[in-house]
VEXTI-286058 format. One record per residue (C-alpha): chain; x, y, z. Coordinates in steps of 0.02 Angstrom, whole numbers, padded with zeros to 5 digits, m for minus. Example, Ala and Ser with C-alpha at 12.3 -4.5 7.8 and 13.67 -1.06 7.14 Angstrom:
2
> A	00615	m00225	00390
> A	00684	m00053	00357
This chain:
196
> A	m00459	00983	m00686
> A	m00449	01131	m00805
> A	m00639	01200	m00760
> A	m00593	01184	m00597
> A	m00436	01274	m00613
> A	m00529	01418	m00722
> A	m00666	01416	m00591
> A	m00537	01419	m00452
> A	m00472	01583	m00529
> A	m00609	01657	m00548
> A	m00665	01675	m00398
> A	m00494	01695	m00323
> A	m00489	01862	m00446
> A	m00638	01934	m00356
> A	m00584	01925	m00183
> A	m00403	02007	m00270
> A	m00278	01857	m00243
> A	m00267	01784	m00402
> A	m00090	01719	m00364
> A	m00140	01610	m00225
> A	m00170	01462	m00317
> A	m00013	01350	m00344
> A	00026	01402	m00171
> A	00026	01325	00012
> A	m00079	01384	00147
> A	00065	01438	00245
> A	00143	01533	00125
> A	m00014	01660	00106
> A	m00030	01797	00246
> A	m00184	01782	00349
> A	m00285	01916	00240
> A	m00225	01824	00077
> A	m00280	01651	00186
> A	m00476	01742	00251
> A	m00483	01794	00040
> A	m00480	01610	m00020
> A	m00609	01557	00132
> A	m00740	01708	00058
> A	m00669	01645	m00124
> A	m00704	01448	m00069
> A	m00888	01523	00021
> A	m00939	01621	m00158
> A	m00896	01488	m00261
> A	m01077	01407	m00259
> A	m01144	01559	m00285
> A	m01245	01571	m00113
> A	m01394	01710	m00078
> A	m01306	01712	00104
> A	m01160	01700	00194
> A	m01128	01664	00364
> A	m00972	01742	00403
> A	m00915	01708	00581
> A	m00793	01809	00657
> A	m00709	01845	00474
> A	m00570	01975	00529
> A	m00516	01885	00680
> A	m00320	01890	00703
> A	m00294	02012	00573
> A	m00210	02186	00591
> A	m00332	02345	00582
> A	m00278	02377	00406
> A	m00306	02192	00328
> A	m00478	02208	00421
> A	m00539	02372	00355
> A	m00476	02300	00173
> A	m00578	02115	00236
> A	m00727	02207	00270
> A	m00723	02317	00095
> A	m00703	02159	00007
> A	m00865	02092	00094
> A	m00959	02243	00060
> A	m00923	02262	m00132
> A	m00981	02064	m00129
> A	m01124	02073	m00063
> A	m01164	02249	m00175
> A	m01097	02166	m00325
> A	m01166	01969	m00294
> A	m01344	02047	m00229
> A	m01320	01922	m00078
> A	m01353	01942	00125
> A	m01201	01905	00235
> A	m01231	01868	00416
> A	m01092	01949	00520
> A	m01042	01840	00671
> A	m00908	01954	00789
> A	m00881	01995	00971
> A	m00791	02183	00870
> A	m00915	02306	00897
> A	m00838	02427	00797
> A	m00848	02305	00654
> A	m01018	02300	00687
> A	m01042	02471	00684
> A	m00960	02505	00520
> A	m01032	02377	00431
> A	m01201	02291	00486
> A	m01385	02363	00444
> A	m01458	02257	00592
> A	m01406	02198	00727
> A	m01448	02034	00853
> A	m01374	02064	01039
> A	m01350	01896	01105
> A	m01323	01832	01277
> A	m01325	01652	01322
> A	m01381	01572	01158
> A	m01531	01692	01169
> A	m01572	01851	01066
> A	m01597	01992	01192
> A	m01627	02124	01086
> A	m01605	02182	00904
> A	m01637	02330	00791
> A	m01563	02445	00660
> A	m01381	02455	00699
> A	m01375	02662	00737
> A	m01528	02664	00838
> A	m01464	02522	00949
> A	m01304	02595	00973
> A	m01383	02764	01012
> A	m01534	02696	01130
> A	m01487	02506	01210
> A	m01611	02464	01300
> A	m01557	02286	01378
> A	m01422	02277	01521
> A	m01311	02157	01442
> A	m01301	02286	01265
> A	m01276	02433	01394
> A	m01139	02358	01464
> A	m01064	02306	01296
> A	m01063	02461	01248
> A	m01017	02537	01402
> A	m00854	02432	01404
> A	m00789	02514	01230
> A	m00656	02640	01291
> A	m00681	02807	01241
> A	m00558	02953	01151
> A	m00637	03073	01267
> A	m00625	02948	01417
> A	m00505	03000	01577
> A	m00329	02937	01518
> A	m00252	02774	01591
> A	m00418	02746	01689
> A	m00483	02566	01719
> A	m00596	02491	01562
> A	m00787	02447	01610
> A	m00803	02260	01624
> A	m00964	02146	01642
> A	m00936	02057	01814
> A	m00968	01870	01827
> A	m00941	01732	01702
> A	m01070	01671	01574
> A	m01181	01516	01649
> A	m01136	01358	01603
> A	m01251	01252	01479
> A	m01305	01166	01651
> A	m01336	01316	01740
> A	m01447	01390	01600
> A	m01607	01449	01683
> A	m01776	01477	01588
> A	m01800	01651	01630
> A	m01678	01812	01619
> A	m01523	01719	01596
> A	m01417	01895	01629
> A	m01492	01951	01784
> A	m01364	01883	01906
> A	m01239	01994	01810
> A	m01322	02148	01785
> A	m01287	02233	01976
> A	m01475	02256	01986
> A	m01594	02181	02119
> A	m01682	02038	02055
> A	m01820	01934	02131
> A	m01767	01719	02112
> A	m01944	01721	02000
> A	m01853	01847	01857
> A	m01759	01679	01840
> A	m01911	01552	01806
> A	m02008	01635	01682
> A	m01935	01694	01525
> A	m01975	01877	01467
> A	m02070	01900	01298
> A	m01986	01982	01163
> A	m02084	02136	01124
> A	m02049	02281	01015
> A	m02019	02451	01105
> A	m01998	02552	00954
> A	m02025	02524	00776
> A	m01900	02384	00740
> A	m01828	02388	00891
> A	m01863	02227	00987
> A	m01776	02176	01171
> A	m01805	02050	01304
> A	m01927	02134	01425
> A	m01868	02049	01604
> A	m01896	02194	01717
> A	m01754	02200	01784
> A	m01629	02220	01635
> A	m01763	02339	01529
């Protein structure tokens, strides 16, 4: 009980809640609450962590201090963290790469600036599309992605976003699935005609 007490603050030290120890779940604050989850992850000393959707439900400040945390981690640890999050502005600040998914399939991925600055996919232009803008007309109506994501039964082999892109599409662009083909150096995407 003792090593696992010393152990226990040890880790709880370097995610900066040493204090959280002798107490109760609910009487820790959600950032003090995601701290012992990353303390509990570290503990086995992992080469990666999956984090998925980490700074959920917590206030901008308690995220930006979430995400710090994770970065001096993984700089101080030398591991990889995968970053699960629907926040693309947390995956702007923080990720090197990035995997655009759509229907449990990868449509397209690259360094994290370049596919910010050049999407190339439908369903990543109209991600990003949907972020509102500072410079944007004020009290205007957000962009939104039309349509509803298929169900597992209605998952078809091909281009799985087509019927929500508002392009033309032929009912083939929905049998055959596109190959994955880089378009720039480390730039990859789904090639279905119609999204590309």
């Amino acid at each position: 009980m003792l090593w696992l007490s010393f152990e226990a603050k040890k880790w709880l030290n370097k995610v900066r809640v040493s204090n959280a120890l002798d107490k109760y779940p609910h009487q820790l604050s959600g950032g003090m609450r995601q701290r012992v989850v990353i303390a509990i992850a570290l503990a086995c000393g992992p080469e990666l962590v999956i984090a998925d959707e980490p700074t959920t439900a917590l206030d901008v400040t308690i995220q930006a201090q979430i995400l710090d945390l994770m970065k001096s981690l993984q700089r101080d640890l030398g591991m990889s963290i995968i970053l699960i999050t629907h926040d693309l502005g947390v995956i702007a600040e923080t990720c090197d790469e990035v995997c655009v998914m759509y229907a449990g399939r990868v449509v397209e991925r690259g360094d994290a600036k370049e596919l910010f600055a050049n999407p190339r996919h439908a369903y990543t232009q109209g991600l990003l599309s949907s972020i509102p803008r500072l410079n944007g007309v004020p009290k205007s109506r957000l962009t939104t992605i039309d349509g509803m994501v298929p169900a597992l039964n209605e998952l078809r082999p091909g281009c799985r976003f087509c019927p929500r892109s508002e392009r033309d599409y032929e009912p083939h662009h929905l049998e055959v699935r596109p190959d994955f083909v880089e378009i720039s150096s480390g730039h990859w995407v789904e090639a279905c005609p119609v999204c590309t």
